[in-house]
N, C-alpha and C positions, 0 to 999 in steps of 0.2 A: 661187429667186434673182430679184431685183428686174431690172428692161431697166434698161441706161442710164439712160433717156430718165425714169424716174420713181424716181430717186434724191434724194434732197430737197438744195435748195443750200443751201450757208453762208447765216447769217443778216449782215444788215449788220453786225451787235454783231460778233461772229466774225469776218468779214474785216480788221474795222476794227482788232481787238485783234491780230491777226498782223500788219498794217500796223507796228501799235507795235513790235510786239517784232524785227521785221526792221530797222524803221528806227533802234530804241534798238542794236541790236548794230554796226549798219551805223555809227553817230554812234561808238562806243565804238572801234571798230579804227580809223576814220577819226586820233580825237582823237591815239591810242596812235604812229598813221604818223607826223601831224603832226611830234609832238615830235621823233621818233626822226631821219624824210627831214632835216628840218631841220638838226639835228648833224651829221650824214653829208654832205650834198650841201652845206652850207658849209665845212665842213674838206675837202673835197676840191677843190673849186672855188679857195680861199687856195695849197694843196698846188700844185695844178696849177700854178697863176699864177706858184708863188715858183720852181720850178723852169726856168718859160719865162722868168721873167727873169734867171734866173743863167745860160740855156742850155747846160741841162743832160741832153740829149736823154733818156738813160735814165729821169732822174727824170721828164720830163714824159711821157713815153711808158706808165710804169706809173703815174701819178694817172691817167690819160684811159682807161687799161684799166681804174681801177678804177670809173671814171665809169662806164662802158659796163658793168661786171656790175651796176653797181647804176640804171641806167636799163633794162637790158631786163625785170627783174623790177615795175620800178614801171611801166610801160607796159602788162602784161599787167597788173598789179593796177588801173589806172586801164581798161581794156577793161573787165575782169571784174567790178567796181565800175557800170559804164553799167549793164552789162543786166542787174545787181542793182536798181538807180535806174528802170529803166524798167521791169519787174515789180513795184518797187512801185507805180508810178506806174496801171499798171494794176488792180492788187488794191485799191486805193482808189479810183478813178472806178467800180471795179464796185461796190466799197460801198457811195458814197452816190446810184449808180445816175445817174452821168452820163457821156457818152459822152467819148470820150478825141482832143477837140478844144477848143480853149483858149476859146472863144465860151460853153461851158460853164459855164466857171468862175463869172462872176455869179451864176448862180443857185442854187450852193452857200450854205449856210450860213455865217456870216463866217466860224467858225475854221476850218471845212473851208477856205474860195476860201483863207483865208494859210499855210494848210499844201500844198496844191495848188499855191498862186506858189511855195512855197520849195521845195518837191519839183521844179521845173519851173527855179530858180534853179542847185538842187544839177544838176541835169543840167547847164545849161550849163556851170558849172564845172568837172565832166568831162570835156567836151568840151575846154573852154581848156585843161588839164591832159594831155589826149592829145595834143592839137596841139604843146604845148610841149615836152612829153618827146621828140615823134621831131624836133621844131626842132634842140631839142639835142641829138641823137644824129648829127644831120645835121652840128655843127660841129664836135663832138667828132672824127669820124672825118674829115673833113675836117686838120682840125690833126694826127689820127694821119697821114694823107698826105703831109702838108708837113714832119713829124719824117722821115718816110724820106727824102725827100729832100733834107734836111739831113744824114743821118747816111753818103747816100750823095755828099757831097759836092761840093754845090751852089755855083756860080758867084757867085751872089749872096744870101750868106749873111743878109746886114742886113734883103734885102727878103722874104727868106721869113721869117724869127723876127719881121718886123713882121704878116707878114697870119698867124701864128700867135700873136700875141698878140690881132690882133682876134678869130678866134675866140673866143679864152678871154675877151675880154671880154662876149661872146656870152654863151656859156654861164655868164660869174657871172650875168647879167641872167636870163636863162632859171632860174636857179638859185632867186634871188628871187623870180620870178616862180609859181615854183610852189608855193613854201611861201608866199605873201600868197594864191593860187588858193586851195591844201586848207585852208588855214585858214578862207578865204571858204565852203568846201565847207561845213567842221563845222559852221559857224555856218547854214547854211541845214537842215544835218539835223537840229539840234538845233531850230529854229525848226516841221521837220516834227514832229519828236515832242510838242512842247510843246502844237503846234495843236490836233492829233489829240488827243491826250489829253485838252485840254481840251471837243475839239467831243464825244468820246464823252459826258463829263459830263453836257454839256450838252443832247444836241440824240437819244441814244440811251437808250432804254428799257434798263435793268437788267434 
């Protein structure tokens, strides 16, 4: 049986073709979320709204729960999504054999450095996308607060359903803001595959 240490590595052709195919899967669920988050977290956001302005405590209290089942799954899937994005990010600097510090990047091949900026673009998209979701998680539950004590019959009724509607108007903006984000996302992974694909043609021996 072979040591460790004299197993032979992936050749660049090889990492770089798992590259694609991690990254074309990764673009394909992304596009599928897109559509889907988008219908979802706009019909619910309008839902919420219409409800807090009829002051309707139970209706606005079960839109804002259903906010909350459907942010805690898209938070773990925008987590699990990163350290997807930063493994590949790494299985391609090992590919074209440059170290995984952005000073690098000039001296990639062009389609590689524009597949590397958009690989590096789609990260921070992520990140805005993780920061938004627990923003809005943070106003949602907030507003869940301020429905109890409304329904526990509060003194000053006008002035809590007002800073209960500022949240909700939070949360439509946080709303939009994530579907123009994973949209900006796809558009950068798709930008990763196209590069790659192309740099393989070009710049990798068959």
């Amino acid at each position: 049986m072979a040591a460790a240490g004299n197993l032979p590595h992936p050749s660049p052709a090889t990492l770089l073709n798992a590259v694609l195919d991690e990254s074309a899967s990764l673009d394909d669920r992304n596009a599928q979320w897109t559509e889907e988050a988008a219908r979802e977290l706009r019909n619910i956001a309008v839902a919420v709204r219409a409800n807090a302005q009829a002051r309707n405590v139970a209706g606005a209290r079960a839109e804002l729960t259903s906010t909350v089942q459907h942010l805690t799954p898209l938070l773990c899937h925008f987590m699990s999504e990163g350290v997807q994005m930063r493994k590949l990010r790494r299985m391609f600097r090992t590919a074209v054999g440059a170290p995984m510090v952005p000073a690098a990047a000039p001296d990639l091949p062009p389609f590689f450095r524009v597949g590397d900026q958009c690989m590096s673009q789609a990260e921070i998209s992520n990140g805005i996308l993780r920061n938004t979701s627990e923003s809005m998680s943070g106003r949602v539950n907030a507003a869940l607060t301020l429905l109890d004590v409304v329904e526990a019959g509060a003194t000053n009724p006008d002035e809590v359903w007002g800073t209960v509607n500022e949240h909700l108007e939070e949360v439509t903006t946080y709303t939009e803001m994530m579907v123009a984000q994973h949209t900006a996302l796809v558009l950068h992974m798709r930008c990763v595959v196209m590069s790659i694909a192309a740099g393989v043609r070009l710049y990798v021996p068959a």
